[in-house]
mmCIF file of the C-alpha atoms, coordinates in Angstrom:
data_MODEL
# 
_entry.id   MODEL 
# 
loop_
_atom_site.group_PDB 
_atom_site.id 
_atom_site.type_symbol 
_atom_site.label_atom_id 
_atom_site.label_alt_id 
_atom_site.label_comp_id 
_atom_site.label_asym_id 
_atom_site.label_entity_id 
_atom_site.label_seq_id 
_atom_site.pdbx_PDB_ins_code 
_atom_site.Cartn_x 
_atom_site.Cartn_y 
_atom_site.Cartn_z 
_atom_site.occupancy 
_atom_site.B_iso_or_equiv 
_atom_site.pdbx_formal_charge 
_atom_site.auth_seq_id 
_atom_site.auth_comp_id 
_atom_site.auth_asym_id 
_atom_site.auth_atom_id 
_atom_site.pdbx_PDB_model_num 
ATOM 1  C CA . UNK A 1 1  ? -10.871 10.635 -0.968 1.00 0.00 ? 1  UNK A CA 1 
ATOM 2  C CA . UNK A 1 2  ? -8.908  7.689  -2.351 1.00 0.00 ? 2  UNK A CA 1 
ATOM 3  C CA . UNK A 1 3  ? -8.661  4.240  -0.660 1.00 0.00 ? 3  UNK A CA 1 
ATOM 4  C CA . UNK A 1 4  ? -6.177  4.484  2.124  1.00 0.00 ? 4  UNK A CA 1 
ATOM 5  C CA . UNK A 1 5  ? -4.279  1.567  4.098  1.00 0.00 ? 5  UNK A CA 1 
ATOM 6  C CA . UNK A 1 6  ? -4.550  1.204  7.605  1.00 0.00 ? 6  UNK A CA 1 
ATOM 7  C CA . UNK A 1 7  ? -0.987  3.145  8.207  1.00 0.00 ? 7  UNK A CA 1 
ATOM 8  C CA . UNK A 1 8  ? -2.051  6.081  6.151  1.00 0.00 ? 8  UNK A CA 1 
ATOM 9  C CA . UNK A 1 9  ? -5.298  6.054  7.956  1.00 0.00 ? 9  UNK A CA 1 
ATOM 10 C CA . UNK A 1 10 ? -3.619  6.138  11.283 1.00 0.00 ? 10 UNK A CA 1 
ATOM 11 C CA . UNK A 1 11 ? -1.136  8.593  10.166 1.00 0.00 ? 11 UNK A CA 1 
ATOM 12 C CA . UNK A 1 12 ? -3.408  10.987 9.003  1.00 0.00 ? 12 UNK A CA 1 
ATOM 13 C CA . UNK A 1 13 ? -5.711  10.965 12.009 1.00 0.00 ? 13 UNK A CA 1 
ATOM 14 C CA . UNK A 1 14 ? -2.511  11.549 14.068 1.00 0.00 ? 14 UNK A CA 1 
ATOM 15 C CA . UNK A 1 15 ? -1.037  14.013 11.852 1.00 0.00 ? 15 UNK A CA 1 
ATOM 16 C CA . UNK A 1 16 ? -4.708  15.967 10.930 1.00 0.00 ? 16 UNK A CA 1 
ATOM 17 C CA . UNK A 1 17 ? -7.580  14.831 13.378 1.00 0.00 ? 17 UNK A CA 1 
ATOM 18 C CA . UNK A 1 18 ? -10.136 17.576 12.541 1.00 0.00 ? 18 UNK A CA 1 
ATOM 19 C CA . UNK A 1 19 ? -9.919  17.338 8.622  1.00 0.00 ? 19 UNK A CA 1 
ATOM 20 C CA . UNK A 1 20 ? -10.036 13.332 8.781  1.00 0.00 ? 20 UNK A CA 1 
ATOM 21 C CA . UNK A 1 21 ? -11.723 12.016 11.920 1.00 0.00 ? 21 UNK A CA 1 
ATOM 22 C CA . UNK A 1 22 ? -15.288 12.636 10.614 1.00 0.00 ? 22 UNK A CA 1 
ATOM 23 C CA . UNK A 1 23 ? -14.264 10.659 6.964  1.00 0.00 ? 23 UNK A CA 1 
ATOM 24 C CA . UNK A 1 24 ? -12.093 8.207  8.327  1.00 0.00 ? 24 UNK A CA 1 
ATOM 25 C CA . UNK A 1 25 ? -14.475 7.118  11.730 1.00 0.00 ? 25 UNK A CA 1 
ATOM 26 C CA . UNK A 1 26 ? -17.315 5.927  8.684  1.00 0.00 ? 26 UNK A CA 1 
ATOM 27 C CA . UNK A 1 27 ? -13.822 3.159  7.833  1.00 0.00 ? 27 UNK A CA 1 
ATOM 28 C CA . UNK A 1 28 ? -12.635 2.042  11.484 1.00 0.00 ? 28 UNK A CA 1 
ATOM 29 C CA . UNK A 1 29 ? -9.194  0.797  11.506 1.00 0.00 ? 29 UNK A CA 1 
# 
């Protein structure tokens, strides 16, 4: 997965929580 800002991060946890919470928990915001 690319490098994503802290808006896209938060925006895809809101918007896809079970296809990005495991990847995106490793990066907190």
């Amino acid at each position: 997965m690319r490098q994503l800002g802290n808006e896209e991060k938060a925006a895809l946890l809101l918007a896809s929580p079970d296809e990005d919470a495991n990847e995106l928990s490793q990066s907190p915001i």
